[in-house]
One Martini backbone bead per residue (centre of mass of N, CA, C, O) as a GRO file, in nm:
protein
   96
    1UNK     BB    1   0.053   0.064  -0.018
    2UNK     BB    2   0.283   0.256  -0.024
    3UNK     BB    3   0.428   0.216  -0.253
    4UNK     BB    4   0.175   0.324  -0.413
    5UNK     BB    5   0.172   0.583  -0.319
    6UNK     BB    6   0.453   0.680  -0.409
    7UNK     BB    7   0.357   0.617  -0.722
    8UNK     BB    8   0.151   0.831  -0.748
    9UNK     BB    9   0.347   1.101  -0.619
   10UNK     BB   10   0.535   1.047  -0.860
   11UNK     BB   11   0.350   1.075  -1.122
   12UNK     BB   12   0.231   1.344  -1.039
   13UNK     BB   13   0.482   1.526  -0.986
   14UNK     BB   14   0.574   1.483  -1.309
   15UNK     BB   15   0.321   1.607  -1.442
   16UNK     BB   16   0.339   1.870  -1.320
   17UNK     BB   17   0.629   1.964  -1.384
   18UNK     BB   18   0.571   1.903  -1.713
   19UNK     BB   19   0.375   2.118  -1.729
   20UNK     BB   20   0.542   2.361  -1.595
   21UNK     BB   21   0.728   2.357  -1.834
   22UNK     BB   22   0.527   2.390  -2.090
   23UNK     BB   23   0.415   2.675  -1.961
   24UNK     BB   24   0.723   2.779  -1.989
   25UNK     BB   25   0.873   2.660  -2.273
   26UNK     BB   26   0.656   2.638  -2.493
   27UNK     BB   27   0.501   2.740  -2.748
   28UNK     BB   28   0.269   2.843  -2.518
   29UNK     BB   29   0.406   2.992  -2.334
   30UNK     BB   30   0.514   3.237  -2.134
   31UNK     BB   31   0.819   3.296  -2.312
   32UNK     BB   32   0.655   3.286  -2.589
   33UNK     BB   33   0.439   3.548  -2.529
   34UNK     BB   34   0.608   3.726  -2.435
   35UNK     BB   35   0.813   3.783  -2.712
   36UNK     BB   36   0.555   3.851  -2.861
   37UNK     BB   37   0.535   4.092  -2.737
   38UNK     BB   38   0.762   4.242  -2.781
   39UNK     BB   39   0.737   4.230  -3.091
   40UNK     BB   40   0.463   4.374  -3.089
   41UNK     BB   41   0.623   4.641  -2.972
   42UNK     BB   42   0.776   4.690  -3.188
   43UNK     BB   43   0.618   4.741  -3.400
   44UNK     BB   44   0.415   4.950  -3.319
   45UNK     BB   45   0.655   5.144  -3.379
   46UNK     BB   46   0.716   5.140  -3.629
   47UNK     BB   47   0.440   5.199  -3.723
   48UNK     BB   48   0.453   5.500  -3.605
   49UNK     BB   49   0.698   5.596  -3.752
   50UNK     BB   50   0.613   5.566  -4.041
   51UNK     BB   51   0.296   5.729  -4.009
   52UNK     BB   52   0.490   6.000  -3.958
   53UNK     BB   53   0.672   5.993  -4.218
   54UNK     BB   54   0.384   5.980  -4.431
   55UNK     BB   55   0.287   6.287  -4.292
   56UNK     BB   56   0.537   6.461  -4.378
   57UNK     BB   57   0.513   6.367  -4.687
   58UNK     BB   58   0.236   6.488  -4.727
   59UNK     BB   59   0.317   6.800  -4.625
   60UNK     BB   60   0.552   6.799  -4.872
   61UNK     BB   61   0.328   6.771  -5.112
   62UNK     BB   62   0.126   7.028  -5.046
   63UNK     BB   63   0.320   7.232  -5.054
   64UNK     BB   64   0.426   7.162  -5.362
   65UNK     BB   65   0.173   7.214  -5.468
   66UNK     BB   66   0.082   7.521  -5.284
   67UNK     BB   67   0.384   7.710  -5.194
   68UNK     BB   68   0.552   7.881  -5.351
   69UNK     BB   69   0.786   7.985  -5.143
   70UNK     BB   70   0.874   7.643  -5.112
   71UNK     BB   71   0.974   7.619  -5.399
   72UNK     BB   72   1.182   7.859  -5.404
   73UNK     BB   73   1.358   7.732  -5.180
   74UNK     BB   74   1.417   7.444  -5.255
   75UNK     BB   75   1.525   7.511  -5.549
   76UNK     BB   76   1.740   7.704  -5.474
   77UNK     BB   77   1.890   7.490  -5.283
   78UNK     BB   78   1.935   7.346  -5.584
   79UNK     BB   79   2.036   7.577  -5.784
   80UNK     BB   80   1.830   7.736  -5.845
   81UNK     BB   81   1.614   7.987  -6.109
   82UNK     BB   82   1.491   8.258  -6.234
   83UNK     BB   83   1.522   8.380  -6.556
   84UNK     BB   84   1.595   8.675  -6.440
   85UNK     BB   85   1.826   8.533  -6.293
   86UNK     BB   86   2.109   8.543  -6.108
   87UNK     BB   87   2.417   8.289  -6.039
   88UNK     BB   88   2.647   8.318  -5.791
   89UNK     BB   89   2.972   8.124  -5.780
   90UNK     BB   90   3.214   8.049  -5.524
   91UNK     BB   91   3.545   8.010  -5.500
   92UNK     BB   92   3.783   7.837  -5.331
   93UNK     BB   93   4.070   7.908  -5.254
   94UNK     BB   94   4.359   7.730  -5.230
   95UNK     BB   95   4.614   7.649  -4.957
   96UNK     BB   96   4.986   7.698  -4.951
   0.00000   0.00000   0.00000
């Protein structure tokens, strides 16, 4: 009678062990859940972050379609100039 229960709690608690284990470390389980959750808050960052720039990006398309004075300002940066303009180019001589 005793070897028979002390066999009964030894397979019971290799059970629970196998199932903690599982819990623990199985494809379903806390630590792999965990990982996907942090996964899925990198996403979420990603994904702000993109949509932040595709803002800006629509910002700076409108004003190009629509803002004369940052088309001129865009182009000059560009070393563009309107046909009645002179653009003079400065070069700096090499030190001896």
């Amino acid at each position: 009678m005793k070897k028979s229960k002390i066999a009964l709690i030894s397979v019971i608690s290799l059970l629970v062990v196998i199932i903690l284990l599982m819990l623990t470390f199985g494809n379903y389980g806390f630590l792999d859940a965990h990982r996907k959750y942090r996964h899925n808050q990198t996403l979420a960052a990603q994904i702000d972050s993109v949509r932040a720039e595709v803002k800006m990006l629509e910002e700076e398309i409108e004003r190009l379609r629509n803002d004369t004075a940052y088309i001129l300002r865009v182009a000059r940066d560009k070393g563009m100039a309107l046909p009645e303009e002179k653009v003079f180019r400065f070069v700096q001589e090499e030190e001896k």
